[in-house]
N, C-alpha and C positions, 0 to 999 in steps of 0.2 A: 257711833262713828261720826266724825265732824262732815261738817258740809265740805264736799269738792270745790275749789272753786279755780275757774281759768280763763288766762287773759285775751279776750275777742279780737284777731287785731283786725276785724271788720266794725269793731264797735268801739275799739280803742278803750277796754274797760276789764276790768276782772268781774267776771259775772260767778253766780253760782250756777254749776253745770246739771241741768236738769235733760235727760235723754227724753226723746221722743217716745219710746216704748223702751221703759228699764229692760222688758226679755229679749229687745234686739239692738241694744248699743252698737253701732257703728263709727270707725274708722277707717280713714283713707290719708295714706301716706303716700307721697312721691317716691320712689324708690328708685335705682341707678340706670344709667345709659348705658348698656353694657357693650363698649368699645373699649375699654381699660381699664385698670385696676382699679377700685375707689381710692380716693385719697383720705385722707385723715379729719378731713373738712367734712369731706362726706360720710364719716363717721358718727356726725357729732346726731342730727335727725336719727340715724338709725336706734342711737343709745337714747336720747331723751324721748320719743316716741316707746321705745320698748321701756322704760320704764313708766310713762301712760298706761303702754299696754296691761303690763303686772297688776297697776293698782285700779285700773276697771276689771279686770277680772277680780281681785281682792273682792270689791264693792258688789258687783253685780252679778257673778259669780264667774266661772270660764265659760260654761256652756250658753252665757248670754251676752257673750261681745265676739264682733267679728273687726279682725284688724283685718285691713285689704292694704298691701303693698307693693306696686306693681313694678316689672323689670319692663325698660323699653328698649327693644331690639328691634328697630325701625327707624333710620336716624340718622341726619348727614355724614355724623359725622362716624359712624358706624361703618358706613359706606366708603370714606375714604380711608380708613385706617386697614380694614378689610384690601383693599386696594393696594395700599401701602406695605402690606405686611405678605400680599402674594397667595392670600387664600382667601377661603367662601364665607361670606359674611354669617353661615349657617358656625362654620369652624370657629372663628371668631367669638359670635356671642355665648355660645353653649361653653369653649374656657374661658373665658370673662367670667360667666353668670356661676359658673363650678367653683373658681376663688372667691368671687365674690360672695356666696352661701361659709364658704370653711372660715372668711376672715369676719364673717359679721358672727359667727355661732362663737367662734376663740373670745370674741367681746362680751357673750354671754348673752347673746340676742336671742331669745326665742323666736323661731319662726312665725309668721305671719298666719293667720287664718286663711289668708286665699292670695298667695301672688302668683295674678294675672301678667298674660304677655301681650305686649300690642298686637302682636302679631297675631293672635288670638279673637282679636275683636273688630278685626276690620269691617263684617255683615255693621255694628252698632255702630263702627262711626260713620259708612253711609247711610245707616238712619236717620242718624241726626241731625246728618247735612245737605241731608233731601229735605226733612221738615223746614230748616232753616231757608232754605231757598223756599222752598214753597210759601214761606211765612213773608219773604223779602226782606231778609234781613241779610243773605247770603246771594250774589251772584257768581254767574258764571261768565269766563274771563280769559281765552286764549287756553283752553283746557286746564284753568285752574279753577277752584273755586275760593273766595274769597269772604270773609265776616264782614258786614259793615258795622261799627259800634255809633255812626251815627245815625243810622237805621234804625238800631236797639234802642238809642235813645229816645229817636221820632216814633215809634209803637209804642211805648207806655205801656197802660192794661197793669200795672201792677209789678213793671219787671225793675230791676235795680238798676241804677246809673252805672254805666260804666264810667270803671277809673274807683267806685266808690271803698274796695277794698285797700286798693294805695291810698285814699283818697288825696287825689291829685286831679286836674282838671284835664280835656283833650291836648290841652297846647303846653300844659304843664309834662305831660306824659309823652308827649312828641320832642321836646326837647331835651328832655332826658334818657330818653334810649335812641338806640343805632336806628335808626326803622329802616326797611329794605324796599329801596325805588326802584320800583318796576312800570314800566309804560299802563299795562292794564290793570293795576290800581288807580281805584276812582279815588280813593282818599289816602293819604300818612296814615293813618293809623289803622286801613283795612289790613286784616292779617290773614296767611293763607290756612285754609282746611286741607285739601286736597291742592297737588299739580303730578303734572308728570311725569313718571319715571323715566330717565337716561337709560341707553340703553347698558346690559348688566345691573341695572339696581333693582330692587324686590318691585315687582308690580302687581296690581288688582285688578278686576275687573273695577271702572271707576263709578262713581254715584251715578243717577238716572241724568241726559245731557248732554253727557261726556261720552264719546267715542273712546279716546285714548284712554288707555288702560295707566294709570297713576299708584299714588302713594300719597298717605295720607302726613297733613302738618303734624308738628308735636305737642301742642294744645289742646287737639280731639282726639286724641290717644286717649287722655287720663277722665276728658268728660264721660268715653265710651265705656272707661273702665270702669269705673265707677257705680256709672246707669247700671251698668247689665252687674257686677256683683255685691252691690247697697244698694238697687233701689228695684230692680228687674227678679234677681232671683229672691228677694223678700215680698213678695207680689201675694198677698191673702194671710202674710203672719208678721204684717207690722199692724198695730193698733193704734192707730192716730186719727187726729181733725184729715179732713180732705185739703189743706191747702199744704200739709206737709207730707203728703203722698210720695213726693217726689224730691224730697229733703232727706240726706241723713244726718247724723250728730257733728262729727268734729273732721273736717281736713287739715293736714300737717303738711311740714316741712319746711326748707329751709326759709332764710329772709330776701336770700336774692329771688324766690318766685312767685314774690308778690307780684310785680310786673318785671313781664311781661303774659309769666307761665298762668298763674291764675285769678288774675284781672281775667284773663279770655278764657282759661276753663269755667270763671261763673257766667260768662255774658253767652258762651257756647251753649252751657247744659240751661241756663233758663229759658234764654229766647225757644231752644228747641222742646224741652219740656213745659213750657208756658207755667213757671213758678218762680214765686216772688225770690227763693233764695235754694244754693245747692246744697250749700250744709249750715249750721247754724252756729256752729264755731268755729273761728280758720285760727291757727297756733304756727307760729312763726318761731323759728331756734335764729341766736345771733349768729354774725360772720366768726371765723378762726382766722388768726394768725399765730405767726411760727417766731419765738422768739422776738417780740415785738413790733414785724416783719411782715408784710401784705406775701400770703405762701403763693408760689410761681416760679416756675423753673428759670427764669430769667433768673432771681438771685440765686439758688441752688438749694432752694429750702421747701421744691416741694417733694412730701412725702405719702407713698401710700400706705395704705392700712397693713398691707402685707410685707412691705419694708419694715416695717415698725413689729410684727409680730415673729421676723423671721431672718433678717437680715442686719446687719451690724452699722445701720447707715445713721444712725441718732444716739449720740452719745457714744460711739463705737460698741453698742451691744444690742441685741433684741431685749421685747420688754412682753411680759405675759400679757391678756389682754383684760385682766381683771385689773391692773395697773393701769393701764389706757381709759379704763371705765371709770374706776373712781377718778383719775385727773380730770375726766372731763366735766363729773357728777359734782367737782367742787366750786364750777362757775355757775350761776343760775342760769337758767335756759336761754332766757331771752337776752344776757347781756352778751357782749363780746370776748371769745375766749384768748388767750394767751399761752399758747400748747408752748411748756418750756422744757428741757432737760432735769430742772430743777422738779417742777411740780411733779415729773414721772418717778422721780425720785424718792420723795417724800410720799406717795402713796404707794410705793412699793413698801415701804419703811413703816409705813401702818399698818398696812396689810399683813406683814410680817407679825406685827404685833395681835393685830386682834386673830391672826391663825394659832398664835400660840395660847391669845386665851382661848377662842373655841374648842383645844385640845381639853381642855377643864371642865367643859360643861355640857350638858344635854343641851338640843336644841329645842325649839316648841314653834308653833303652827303659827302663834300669834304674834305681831310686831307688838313697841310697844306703841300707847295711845299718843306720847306725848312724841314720835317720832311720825306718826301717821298724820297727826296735825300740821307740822311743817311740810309733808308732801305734799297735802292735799291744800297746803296752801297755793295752786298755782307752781305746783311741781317744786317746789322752792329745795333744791338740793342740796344747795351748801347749806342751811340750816339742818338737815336732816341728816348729811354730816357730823356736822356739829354735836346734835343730836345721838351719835352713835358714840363717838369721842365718850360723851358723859353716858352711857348705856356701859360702856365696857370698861368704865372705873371703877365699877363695884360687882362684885361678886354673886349681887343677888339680881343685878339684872341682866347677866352674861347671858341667858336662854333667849329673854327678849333680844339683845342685842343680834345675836345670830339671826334669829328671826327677822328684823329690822334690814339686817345687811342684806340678807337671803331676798327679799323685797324686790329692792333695786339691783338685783342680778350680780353681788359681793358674795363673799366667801361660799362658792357654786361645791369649791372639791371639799373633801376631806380634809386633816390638817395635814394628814401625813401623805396625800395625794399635791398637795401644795410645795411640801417641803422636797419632795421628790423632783417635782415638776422646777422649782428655781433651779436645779442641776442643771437643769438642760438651758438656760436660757442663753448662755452664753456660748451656744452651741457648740457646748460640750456633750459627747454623748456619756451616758453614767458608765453602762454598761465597761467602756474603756477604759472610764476611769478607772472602778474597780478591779479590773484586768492589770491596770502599769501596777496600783498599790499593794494588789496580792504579789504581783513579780518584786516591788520591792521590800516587802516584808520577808518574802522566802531570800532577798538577795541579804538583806540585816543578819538574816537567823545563821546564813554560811558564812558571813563574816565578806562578802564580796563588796568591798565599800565604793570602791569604784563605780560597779554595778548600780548599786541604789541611790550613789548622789546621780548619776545620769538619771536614773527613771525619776527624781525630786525635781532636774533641773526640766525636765518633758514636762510634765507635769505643771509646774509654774510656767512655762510658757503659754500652755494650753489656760492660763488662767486659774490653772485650780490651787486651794492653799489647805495644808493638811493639817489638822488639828493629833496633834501628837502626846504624849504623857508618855511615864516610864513603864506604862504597857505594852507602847506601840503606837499606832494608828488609831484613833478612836473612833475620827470622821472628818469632812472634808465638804467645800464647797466652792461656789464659784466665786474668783473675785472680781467688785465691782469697782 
């Protein structure tokens, strides 16, 4: 199998990907705010990530990679949409976090090895933020607590610059984000751990200092997560040097959280961990837009995952989500995508195609080599694509091909689970269908012509189009 190789963007480099102990591969993805539906944007990490995921399992086997993906239910804006909407922010994220699980599984996501909730972990992020303060890297400040990164910087000892992951300098990285001016900020760029809860929002008992009972920032969520499920519960079955004790393999996720979200989760988990680095590869997916369009509800173009899987608002139809997956698997990762009407199109249109050869062939276990090399190029998907295109013009490498596709989470059903399954997407239910066509068939067979051009004309409204001959009805589907 060819060398893995992926691009650092701590290092700015495609390195080859070498784990810290092949039996305990680790991964940590950012996973969603659950105050509302993902959007399609936030689709994109979950698909290039789960396809990582596949092919470290492939590589290293299943039972030696842990994907960690965590939900954050702890969260301003959690709080006010909860608010907004007239119920308990418990009600809130538990149906959030319930569609959110059904629309990422319809994309063909396999579940994560361990996602954690913040809410979960609050004992580890006042650990971290006692260490921190006791180190003086973190004060306390009107019952908040606050990071200095110009602290982090003045201790040294081995720790990494901040800013080094955007790398961008402090006055670089102050002028380019919002920063939030508060009186007890000693500096721009101090950012909070902890402050107080209002009253009605979720509270804790707060870190050692603090009387008031608070709630923790959104930065020490994901260090907390992390620590305690990749580096606390692997505590005597990682085999490593002692200066990576406290490192796992590869952090994910999108490109907008480079700064502000994890600039501060590495400057959190090392100052508190006293280690040179939190994980040793960070992998960044590009932004999406919507027909060549910055997506936002201001121009009317933005869409969530479950609109798109279920609802007629893009291109006036729903779209399966194996169709959503190859559209997205045909931009590489790290460039910028272009989600168009067109592109969902055209991989429904393939899809169609290689369902119908998969009806032809036996599958097998193995992708083939020369498809496995473009993946592991740096996830490079549209060659792998590409890739599959020439796998499924010949007949003798149909099994690899399936195989291949089977990989990056493609052709998941049957064929004939497939072919069943486009009936529906135009939410048409089959069932009915069936139902008008028998009522029109028996209306043909009395001779009741009225009768049956009605149920033709229902029928065609409903989108459906009947494939007929001088037998009859032969079969039918939806039109697109």
């Amino acid at each position: 199998m060819s060398v893995l190789r992926l691009y650092n963007t701590l290092t700015r480099s495609k390195e080859d990907f070498v784990p810290i102990d092949p039996a305990n591969v680790r991964m940590y993805v950012c996973g969603p705010t659950v105050y509302d539906f993902a959007h399609i944007g936030n689709a994109r990490p979950i698909i290039v990530f789960d396809v990582l995921f596949r092919l470290l399992q492939l590589r290293f086997g299943k039972e030696h990679v842990t994907y960690v993906r965590n939900i954050t239910d702890v969260d301003d804006k959690i709080n006010a949409r909860a608010a907004e909407r007239g119920i308990t922010i418990r009600e809130l994220t538990e149906g959030t976090a319930r569609v959110f699980h059904e629309d990422v599984a319809a994309l063909g996501c396999l579940p994560p090895t361990v996602e954690p909730r913040a809410t979960e972990h609050i004992v580890e992020m006042r650990d971290l933020i006692e260490r921190l303060v006791a180190r003086g890297i973190a004060y306390v400040a009107e019952d908040h607590v606050l990071f200095s990164p110009a602290k982090m910087d003045a201790a040294g000892g081995g720790l990494p610059r901040y800013g080094a992951l955007a790398n961008r300098s402090l006055d670089e990285m102050i002028a380019g984000a919002r920063v939030d001016v508060a009186p007890y900020k000693r500096d721009a760029t101090d950012f909070v751990l902890w402050k107080p809860s209002k009253p009605g929002e979720p509270s804790w008992p707060s870190p050692s200092g603090i009387v008031t009972e608070g709630r923790p920032g959104w930065h020490i969520e994901c260090s907390a997560m992390s620590w305690q499920r990749l580096i606390k519960d692997f505590a005597g079955k990682i085999r490593c040097e002692a200066a990576d004790a406290n490192t796992f393999d590869i952090h994910g996720g999108g490109i907008d959280l480079v700064f502000p979200h994890h600039e501060n989760e590495i400057a959190q988990t090392c100052c508190a961990l006293e280690t040179a680095r939190m994980a040793n590869v960070w992998m960044h997916n590009g932004f999406l837009q919507v027909e060549g369009e910055k997506m936002s509800k201001s121009l009317g173009n933005f869409i969530t995952i479950h609109e798109l899987l279920h609802d007629k608002t893009f291109g006036g139809r729903s779209w399966h989500g194996e169709v959503l997956r190859l559209a997205m698997l045909r931009t590489h990762y790290r460039q910028p995508i272009d989600f168009t009407l067109k592109a969902l199109e055209e991989a429904e249109k393939t899809l169609d195609r290689w369902y119908a050869l998969a009806a032809k062939a036996e599958g097998t276990d193995t992708p083939a080599d020369s498809f496995l090399a473009t993946l592991q190029d740096d996830l490079n998907t549209p060659a792998a694509v590409a890739e599959l295109f020439s796998l499924f013009g010949s007949e003798t490498t149909l099994a690899q091909a399936i195989a291949s596709a089977r990989l990056i989470g493609l052709l998941q059903l049957a064929p004939s689970e497939w072919a069943a399954a486009k009936q529906s997407w135009g939410n048409v239910d089959a069932a009915t269908v069936e139902a008008l066509i028998a009522a029109r068939i028996a209306a043909r067979a009395s001779k009741n012509w009225a009768e049956s051009d009605r149920i033709r004309d229902e029928l065609v409204a409903m989108g459906v189009v009947l494939k007929d001959n001088k037998d009859g009805t032969t079969s039918w589907e939806v039109k697109r």
